[in-house]
C-alpha positions in Angstrom: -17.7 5.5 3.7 -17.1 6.0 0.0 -19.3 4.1 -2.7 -17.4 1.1 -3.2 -16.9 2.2 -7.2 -15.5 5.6 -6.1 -13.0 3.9 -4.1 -12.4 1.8 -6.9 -11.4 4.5 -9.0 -9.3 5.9 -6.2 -7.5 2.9 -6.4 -7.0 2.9 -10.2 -5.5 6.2 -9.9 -3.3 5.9 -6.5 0.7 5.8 -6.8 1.8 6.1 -3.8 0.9 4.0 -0.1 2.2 4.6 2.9 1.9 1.8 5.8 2.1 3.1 9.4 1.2 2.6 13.0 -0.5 6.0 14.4 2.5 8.4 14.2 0.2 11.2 15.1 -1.2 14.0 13.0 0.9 16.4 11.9 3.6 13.9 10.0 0.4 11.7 8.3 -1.4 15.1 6.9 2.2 16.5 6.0 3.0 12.9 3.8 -0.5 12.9 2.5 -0.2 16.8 1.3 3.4 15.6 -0.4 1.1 12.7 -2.5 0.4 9.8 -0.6 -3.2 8.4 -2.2 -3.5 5.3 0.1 -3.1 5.1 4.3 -2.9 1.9 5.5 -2.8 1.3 9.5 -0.4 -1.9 10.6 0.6 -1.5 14.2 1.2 -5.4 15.1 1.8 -5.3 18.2 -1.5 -3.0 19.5 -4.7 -4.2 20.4 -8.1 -4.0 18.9 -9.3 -1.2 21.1 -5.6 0.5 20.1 -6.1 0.6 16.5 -9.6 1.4 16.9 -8.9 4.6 19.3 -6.6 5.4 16.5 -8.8 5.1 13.5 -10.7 7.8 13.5 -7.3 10.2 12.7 -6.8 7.8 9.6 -10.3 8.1 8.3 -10.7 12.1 9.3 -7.1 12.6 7.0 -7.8 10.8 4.5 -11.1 12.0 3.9 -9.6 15.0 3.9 -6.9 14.8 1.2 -9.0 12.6 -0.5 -7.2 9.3 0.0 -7.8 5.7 0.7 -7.8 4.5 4.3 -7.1 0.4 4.9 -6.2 -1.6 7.7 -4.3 -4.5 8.0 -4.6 -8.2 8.2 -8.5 -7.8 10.2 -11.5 -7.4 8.0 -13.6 -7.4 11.1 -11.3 -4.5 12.3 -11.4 -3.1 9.3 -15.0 -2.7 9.0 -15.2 -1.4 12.8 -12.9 1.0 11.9 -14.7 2.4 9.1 -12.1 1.6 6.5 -12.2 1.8 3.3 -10.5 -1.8 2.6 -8.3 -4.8 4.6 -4.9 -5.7 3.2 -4.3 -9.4 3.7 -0.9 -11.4 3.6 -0.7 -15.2 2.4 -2.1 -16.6 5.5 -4.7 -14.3 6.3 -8.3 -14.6 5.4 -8.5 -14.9 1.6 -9.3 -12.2 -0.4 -12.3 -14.5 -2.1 -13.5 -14.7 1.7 -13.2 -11.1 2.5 -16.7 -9.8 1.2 -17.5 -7.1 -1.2 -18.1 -4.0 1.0 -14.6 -3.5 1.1 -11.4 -3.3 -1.0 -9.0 -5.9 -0.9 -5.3 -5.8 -1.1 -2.9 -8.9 -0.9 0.6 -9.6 0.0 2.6 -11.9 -2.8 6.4 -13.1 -2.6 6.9 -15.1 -5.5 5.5 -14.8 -9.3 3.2 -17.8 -8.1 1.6 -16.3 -5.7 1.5 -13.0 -8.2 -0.6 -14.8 -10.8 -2.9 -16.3 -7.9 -3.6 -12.6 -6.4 -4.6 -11.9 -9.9 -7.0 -14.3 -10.9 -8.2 -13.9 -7.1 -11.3 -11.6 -5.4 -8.1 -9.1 -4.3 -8.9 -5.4 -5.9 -4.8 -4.9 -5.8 -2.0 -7.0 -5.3 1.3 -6.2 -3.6 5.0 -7.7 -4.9 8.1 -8.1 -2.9 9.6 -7.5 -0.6 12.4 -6.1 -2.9 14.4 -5.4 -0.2 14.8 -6.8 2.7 13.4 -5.2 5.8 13.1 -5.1 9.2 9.2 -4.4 8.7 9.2 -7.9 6.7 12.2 -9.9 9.5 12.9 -13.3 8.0 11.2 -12.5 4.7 14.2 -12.8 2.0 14.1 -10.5 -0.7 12.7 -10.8 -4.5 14.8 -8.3 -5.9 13.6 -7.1 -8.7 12.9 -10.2 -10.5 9.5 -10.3 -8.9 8.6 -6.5 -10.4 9.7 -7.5 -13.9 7.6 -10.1 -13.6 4.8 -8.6 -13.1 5.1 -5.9 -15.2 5.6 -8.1 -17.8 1.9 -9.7 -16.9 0.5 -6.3 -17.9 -2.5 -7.0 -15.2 -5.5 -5.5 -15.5 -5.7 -5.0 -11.7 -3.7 -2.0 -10.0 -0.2 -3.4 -8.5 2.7 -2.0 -5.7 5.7 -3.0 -5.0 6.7 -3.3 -1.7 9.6 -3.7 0.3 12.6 -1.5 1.1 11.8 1.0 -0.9 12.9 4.7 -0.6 14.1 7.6 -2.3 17.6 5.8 -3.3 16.5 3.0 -5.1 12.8 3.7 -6.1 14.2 4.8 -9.4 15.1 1.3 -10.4 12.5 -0.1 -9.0 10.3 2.2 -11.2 12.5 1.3 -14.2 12.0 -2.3 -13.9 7.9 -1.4 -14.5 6.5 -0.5 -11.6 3.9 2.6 -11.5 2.9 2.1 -7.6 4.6 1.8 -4.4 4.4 0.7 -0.8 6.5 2.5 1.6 7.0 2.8 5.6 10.1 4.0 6.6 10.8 6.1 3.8 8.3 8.3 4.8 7.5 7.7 8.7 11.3 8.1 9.3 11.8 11.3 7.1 12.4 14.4 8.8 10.2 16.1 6.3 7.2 13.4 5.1 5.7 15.8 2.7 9.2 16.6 0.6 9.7 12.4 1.0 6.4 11.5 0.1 6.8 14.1 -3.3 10.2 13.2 -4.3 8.5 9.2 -4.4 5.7 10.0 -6.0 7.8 12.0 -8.9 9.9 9.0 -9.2 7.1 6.8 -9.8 5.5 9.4 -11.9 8.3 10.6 -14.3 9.3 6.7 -14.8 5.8 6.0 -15.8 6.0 8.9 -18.4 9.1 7.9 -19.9 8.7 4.5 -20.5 4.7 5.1 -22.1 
């Protein structure tokens, strides 16, 4: 595993996240070539020995392209796995109970919980969903009220949005002030993950040289 400041500065530097159960090689390593930075592993419904089996494909790519590799909810997991950090929703362990040998991400719906994640032990903080979606059921949408409002915070800690978010609307999404982005289907689904994975990361990019 990566010195805990090197991934920190990995972090500081990623755009673009993709969150997926194994989907085998060949699609991860083809949306990790087209710009992905972070790899998180969320597969709710398998067991611990599942994502464990699976791990080691995570770790191996992103070492690889040189990307981040997380898993989700579990920092006992997590650490088993060999990740380089846990992402945690709202009633998950708390970031300030996580420890420090590994980064930290955390789920926020509501500019409340937003200002929370920032003054918390989280290393990044997540907004939305924007949309709604079937990987969130029952969660409503922020729109983009939430991303304005945290743009607005100007934090000092790296943030995504999250939520619904694909090649049709992450334009706007960018406009409203994000820089970073969470994505599943947008790149799982895609028939070619590495042009998907590009034509986001451009989006986010060219946003974030036109409005600096």
């Amino acid at each position: 595993m990566r010195p805990l400041d090197e991934r920190r500065a990995l972090l500081e530097d990623a755009r673009l996240y993709l969150v997926t159960e194994p989907v085998g090689e060949e699609p991860l390593a083809e949306a990790l070539a087209g710009g992905v930075d972070m790899l998180q592993l969320r597969d709710k419904d398998a067991s611990d020995e599942e994502v464990l089996a699976a791990a080691p494909l995570f770790r191996s790519l992103c070492d690889r392209f040189g990307a981040l590799f997380l898993v989700n909810d579990r920092p006992d997991l997590a650490r088993a796995a060999g990740a380089d950090g846990v992402h945690v929703g709202q009633d998950d362990t708390p970031p300030d109970e996580v420890g420090g040998d590994l980064l930290v991400g955390l789920s926020t719906h509501s500019p409340e919980q937003f200002d929370a994640g920032l003054r918390s032990a989280a290393d990044y903080v997540c907004a939305g969903p924007v949309h709604e979606t079937p990987t969130k059921q029952g969660r409503p949408a922020t729109g983009l009220a939430l991303i304005r409002h945290a743009a607005a915070r100007a934090p000092r800690k790296p943030w995504f949005a999250i939520g619904g978010i694909d090649t049709s609307n992450i334009a706007e999404v960018a406009a409203a002030g994000a820089e970073r982005a969470v994505v599943v289907r947008a790149i799982r689904d895609a028939d070619d993950p590495r042009s998907a994975a590009a034509a986001l990361r451009a989006a986010l990019t060219r946003e974030a040289r036109v409005g600096g």
